[in-house]
DRENTITI-646855 format. One record per residue (C-alpha): x, y, z. Coordinates in pm, 1 decimal, padded with zeros to 6 digits. Example, Ala and Ser with C-alpha at 12.3 -4.5 7.8 and 13.67 -1.06 7.14 Angstrom:
# DRENTITI-646855
<node <01230.0 -00450.0 00780.0>>
<node <01367.0 -00106.0 00714.0>>
This chain:
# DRENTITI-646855
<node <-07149.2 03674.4 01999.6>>
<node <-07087.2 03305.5 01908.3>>
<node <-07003.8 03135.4 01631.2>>
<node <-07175.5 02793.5 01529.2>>
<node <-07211.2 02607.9 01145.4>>
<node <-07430.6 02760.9 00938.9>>
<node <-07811.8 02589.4 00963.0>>
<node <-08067.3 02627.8 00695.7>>
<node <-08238.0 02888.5 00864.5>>
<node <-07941.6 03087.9 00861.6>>
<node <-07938.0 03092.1 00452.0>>
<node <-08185.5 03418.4 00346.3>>
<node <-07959.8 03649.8 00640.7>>
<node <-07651.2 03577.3 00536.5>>
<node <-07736.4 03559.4 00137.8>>
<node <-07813.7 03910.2 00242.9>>
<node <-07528.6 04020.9 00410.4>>
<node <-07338.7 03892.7 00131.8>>
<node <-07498.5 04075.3 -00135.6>>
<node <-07535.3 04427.6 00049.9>>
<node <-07196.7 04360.6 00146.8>>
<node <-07079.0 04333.4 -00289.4>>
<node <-07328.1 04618.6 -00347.7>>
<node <-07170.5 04858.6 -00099.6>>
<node <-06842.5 04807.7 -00336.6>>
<node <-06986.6 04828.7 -00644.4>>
<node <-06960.3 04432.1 -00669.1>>
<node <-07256.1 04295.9 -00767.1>>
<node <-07144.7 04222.7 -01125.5>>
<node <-07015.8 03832.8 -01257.3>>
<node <-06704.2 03711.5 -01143.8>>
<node <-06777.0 03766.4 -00778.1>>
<node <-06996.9 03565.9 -00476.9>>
<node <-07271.7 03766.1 -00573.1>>
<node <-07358.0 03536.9 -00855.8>>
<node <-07248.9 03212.3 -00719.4>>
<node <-07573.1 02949.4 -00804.8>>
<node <-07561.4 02826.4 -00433.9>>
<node <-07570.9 03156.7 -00297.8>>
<node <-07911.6 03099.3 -00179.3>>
<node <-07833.9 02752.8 -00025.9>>
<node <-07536.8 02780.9 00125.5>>
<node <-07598.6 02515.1 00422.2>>
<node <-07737.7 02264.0 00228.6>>
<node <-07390.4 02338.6 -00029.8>>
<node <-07164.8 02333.6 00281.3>>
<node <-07297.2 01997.8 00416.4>>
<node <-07268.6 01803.8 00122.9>>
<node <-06912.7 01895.3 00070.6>>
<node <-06626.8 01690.9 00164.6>>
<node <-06325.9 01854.0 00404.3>>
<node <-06548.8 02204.9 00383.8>>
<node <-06789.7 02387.2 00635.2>>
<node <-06954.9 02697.4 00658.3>>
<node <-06992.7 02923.3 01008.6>>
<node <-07202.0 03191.0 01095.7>>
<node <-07177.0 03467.9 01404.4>>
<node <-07490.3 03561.2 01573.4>>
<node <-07528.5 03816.8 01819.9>>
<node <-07733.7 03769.2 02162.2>>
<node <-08041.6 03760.3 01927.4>>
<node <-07961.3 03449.4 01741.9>>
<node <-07957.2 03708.6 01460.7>>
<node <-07681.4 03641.5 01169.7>>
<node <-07433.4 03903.7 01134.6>>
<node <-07134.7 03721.9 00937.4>>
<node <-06995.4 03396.3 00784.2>>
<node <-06736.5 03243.8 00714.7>>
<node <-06646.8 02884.7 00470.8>>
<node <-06397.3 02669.3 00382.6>>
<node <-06351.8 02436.4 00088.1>>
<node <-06174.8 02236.0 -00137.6>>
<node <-06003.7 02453.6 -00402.9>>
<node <-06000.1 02275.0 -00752.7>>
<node <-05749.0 01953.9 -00814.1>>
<node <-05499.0 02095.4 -00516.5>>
<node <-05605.6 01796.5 -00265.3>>
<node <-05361.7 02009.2 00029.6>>
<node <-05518.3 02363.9 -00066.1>>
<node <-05845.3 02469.4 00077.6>>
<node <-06005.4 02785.5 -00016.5>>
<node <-06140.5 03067.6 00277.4>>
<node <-06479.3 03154.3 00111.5>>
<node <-06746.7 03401.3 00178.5>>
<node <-06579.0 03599.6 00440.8>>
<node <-06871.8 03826.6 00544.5>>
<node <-06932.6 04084.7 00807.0>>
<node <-07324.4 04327.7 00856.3>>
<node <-07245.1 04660.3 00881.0>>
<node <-07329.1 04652.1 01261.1>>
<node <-07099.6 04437.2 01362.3>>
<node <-06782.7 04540.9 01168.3>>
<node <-06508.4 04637.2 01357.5>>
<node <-06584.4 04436.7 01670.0>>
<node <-06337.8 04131.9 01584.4>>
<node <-06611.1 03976.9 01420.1>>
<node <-06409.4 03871.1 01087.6>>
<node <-06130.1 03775.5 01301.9>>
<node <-06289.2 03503.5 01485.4>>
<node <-06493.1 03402.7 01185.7>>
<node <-06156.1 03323.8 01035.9>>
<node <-05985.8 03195.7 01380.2>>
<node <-06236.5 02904.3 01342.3>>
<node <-06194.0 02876.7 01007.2>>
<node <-05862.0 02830.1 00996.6>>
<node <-05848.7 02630.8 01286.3>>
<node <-06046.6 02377.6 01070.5>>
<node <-05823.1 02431.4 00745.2>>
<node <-05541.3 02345.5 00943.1>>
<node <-05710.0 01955.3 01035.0>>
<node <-05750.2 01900.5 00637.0>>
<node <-05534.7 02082.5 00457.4>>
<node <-05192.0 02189.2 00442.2>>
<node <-05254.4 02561.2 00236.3>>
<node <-05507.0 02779.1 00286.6>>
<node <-05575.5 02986.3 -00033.3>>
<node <-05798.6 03301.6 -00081.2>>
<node <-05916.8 03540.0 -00379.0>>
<node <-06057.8 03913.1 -00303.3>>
<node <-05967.4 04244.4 -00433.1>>
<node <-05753.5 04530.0 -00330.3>>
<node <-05994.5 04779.7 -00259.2>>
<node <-06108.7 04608.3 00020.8>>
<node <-05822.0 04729.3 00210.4>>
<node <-05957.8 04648.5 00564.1>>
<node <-05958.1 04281.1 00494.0>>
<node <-05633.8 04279.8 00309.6>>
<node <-05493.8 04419.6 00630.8>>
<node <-05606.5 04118.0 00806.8>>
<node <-05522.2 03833.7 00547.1>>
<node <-05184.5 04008.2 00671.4>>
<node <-05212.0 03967.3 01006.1>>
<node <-05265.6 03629.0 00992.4>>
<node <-04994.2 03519.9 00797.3>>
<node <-05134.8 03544.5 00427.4>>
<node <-04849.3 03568.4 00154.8>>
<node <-04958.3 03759.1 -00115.4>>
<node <-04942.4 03583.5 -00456.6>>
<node <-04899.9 03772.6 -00818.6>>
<node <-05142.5 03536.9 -00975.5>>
<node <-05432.6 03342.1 -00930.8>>
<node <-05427.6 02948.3 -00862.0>>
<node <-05473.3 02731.8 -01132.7>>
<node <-05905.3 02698.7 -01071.3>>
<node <-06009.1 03018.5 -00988.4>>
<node <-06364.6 03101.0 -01038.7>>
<node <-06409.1 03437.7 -00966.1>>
<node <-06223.8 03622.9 -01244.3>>
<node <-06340.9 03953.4 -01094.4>>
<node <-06107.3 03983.6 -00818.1>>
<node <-05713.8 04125.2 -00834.9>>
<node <-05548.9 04036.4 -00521.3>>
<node <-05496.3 03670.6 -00396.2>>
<node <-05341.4 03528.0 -00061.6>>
<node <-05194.8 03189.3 00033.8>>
<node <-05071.3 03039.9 00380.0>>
<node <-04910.1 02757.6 00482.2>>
<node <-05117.1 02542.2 00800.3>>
<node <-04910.2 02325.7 00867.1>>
């Protein structure tokens, strides 16, 4: 497996992923990724954005099978946002999410000095790992939050 930014090709698989990924939780309503307008686009999003990036994992195939982005989150200039945390089916459980998000926060930790992230408690398997790698668990959304769908938010300190 590596792990590389996300290319244009890359957009279609992983807009997939994502959205199988919702609809295997009974989240494909408003207020989660699965209606985000660059959805679709995500490279071309990710590259124009200042301080944020987008990676993918590929297996031996060149064939996407997770992502992973950061951003800016809102008016906080020293809080970044871990976005789009994604994983197939296939490769779950393989340490795929947790290398996704070793990069990810590896970068984070250059530009920002919080790391902030929004999901929901049902999906206990990555709430286990926004654990394990040092996520405090807030009562409340940040100030900014756009997806009013989820009930369970994490922030950790980089630096």
């Amino acid at each position: 497996m590596n792990i590389r930014k996300i290319e244009q090709k890359d957009n279609q698989a992983i807009e997939h992923i994502i959205k199988r990924s919702l609809e295997s939780f009974d989240l494909d309503i408003p207020g989660t990724a699965y209606f985000d307008p660059q959805l679709s686009s995500l490279a071309q999003f990710y590259q124009q954005l200042e301080k944020g990036n987008y990676w993918v994992a590929v297996n031996d195939l060149e064939e996407v099978v997770g992502g992973v982005g950061i951003g800016p989150f809102g008016e906080i200039k020293d809080t970044c946002e871990l976005q789009k945390l994604y994983v197939a089916p296939e490769a779950q459980g393989r340490g795929v999410a947790r290398k996704l998000m070793d990069v990810a926060l590896h970068y984070a930790k250059e530009h920002y000095t919080y790391c902030y992230l929004e999901t929901l408690n049902k999906l206990e398997v990555a709430n286990k790992l926004y654990g394990k790698l040092g996520f405090q668990k807030l009562e409340k959304a940040l100030d900014g939050s756009e997806h009013d769908a989820m009930d369970a938010w994490y922030i950790k300190k980089l630096k």
